[in-house]
C-alpha positions, 0 to 999 in steps of 0.5 A: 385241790384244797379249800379256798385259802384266799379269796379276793373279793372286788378289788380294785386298786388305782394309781392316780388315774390308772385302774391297775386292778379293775373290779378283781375277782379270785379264789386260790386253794389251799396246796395250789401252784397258782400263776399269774400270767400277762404282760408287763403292767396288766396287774400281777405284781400289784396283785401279789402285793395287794395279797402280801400287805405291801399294797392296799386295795382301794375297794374290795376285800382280801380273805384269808383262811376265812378272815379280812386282812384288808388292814394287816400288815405284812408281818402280821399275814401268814404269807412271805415274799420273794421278790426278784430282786433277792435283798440278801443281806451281803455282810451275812453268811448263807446260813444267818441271811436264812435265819435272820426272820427266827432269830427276830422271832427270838427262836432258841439257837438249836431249832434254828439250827434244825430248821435252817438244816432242814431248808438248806436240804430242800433248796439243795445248799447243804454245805453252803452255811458259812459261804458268803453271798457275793460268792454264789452263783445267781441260781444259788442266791436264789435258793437263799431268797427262797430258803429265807422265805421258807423257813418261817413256815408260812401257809403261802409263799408269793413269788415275784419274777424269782427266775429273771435273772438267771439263764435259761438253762438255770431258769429251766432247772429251777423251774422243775425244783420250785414244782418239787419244793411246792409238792414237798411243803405242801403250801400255796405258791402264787407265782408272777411271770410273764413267761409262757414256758415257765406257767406251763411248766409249774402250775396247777392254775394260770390266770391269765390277765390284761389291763388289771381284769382277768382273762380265763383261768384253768389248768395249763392243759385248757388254757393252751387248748381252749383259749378263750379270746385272741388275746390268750390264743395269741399270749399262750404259745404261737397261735394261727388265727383265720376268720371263718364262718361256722356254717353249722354245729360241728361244721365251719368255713374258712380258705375258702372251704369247709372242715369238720370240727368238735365246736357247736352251740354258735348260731348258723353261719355266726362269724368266728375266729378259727385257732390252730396251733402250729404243731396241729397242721400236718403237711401233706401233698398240695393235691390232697389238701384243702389249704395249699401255700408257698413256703416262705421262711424256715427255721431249724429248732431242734426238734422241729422246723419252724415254717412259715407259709403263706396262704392267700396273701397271709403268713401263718406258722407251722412246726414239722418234722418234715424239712422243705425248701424255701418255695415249695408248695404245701399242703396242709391238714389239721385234725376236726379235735385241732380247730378250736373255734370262738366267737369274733367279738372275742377280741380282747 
């Protein structure tokens, strides 16, 4: 990663007696596909406002390359917005909705002729200049929205929701081509989802957030393997929660029964909130297992069976490759590496 190209310092941001951002601290590189994640209202959008001047923190400060820009306007700031809604201009063709911010600018025709070739390459819309908006696909309107944002050449790109709108299979494409955009241009994505799969997929950082605080932040990779609290467990992918004791380092209860685990540094028997993710258990012969259950629904998914089983009283998810029958009994596994452990009190 690059150095820390924004840094917001203490930011607190309400709306009337709502704390949207509550005493928000976070540095973003330089180069760096960030993402906010969380659900509907804990903060992200009013976040990525803050950052491009649409919105201005009640307390605290926003850095940029090194300066305040608290004060900024929008314009004023090394950063450009693609909102969710595209705010194409209809009466202008493809390759005027692109040039319009240079041709303010009062850029010479030839260099925006270059540069608006150039992007419409990027965004795979070479061809498209003179098609009219309303002609194009969502996916293609898209692309327009963030060629416009793009071709100002500005050091950070926000991204608000940019692929609600599309289908899935759309939004999965576009997914993988805004990775390649953001790898090609070099420049500092902050992307707003409330998609699982899509912060998984695209980012180099997520940020997890509830409530206007920040949860955890880390890779993808940590993230979805080492949440921190139930609530990013359960946020992040599907996640089966036991409450167990940790009887020693290396060494935790829950079912009922003992299983060796990586986790230590709690306290003798501390009570914990054991984590295993539904493609971590392997299903085995009842007789062999340490956790045995009744299969209560099941799911074919494509590459997987989705099942759900029950297990004392309590349903948990499993994905296999192997099918069973609704009322079989199962047994099930997991790997000392597959149980992550956190403390009780983690409940956020």
């Amino acid at each position: 990663m690059g150095k820390k190209l924004i840094i917001m310092n203490h930011v607190t941001k309400r709306f009337g007696d709502l704390v949207v951002l509550d005493d928000f601290n976070l540095y973003i590189n330089e180069n760096e596909f960030i993402t906010l994640l969380g659900p509907s209202g804990c903060g992200k959008t009013t976040c990525l406002r803050i950052l491009g001047g649409f919105e201005t923190a009640d307390e605290g400060t926003v850095e940029f390359d090194g300066k305040i820009i608290n004060d900024l306007e929008p314009n004023q700031r090394e950063i450009n917005t693609c909102f969710q809604k595209y705010a194409l201009f209809p009466h202008l063709n493809v390759f005027d909705n692109i040039a319009f911010g240079l041709k303010i600018k009062k850029i010479d025709k030839e260099t925006i002729h270059t540069r608006v070739t150039e992007i419409l390459k990027l965004v795979k819309l070479s061809g498209f200049e003179t098609r009219a908006i309303s002609t194009l696909s969502g996916g293609q309107q898209q692309r327009v929205a963030i060629a416009r944002a793009l071709i100002n050449r500005p050091k950070v790109l926000l991204l608000d929701e940019p692929l609600g709108a599309l289908d899935l299979k759309l939004r999965q494409e576009m997914q993988y081509e805004l990775k390649e955009m953001q790898k090609e241009l070099g420049i500092t994505f902050v992307y707003v989802t409330h998609d699982q799969e899509e912060a998984l997929t695209m980012s180099d950082t997520i940020v997890i957030m509830n409530q206007g605080k920040i949860l955890q932040i880390g890779t993808p990779e940590d993230i979805y393997n080492e949440p921190n609290s139930r609530f990013v467990a359960n946020f992040i992918g599907e996640s089966n929660i036991f409450e167990g004791t940790m009887i020693s380092d290396y060494l935790v209860e829950f079912c009922g029964k003992t299983f060796e685990c990586v986790d230590k540094g709690f306290e003798a028997n501390a009570e914990v909130d054991v984590i295993i993710r539904p493609e971590d258990f392997d299903v085995i012969s009842p007789s062999k297992a340490k956790i045995v259950g009744i299969v209560d629904s099941l799911a074919f998914l494509g590459v997987h069976y989705e099942i759900n089983v029950i297990v004392e009283g309590r349903e948990y998810t499993i994905h296999t490759t192997k099918i069973r029958k609704i009322g079989d009994k199962v047994g099930l596994s997991v790997e000392p590496n597959n149980i992550h452990i956190i403390a009780r009190k983690n409940h956020a």
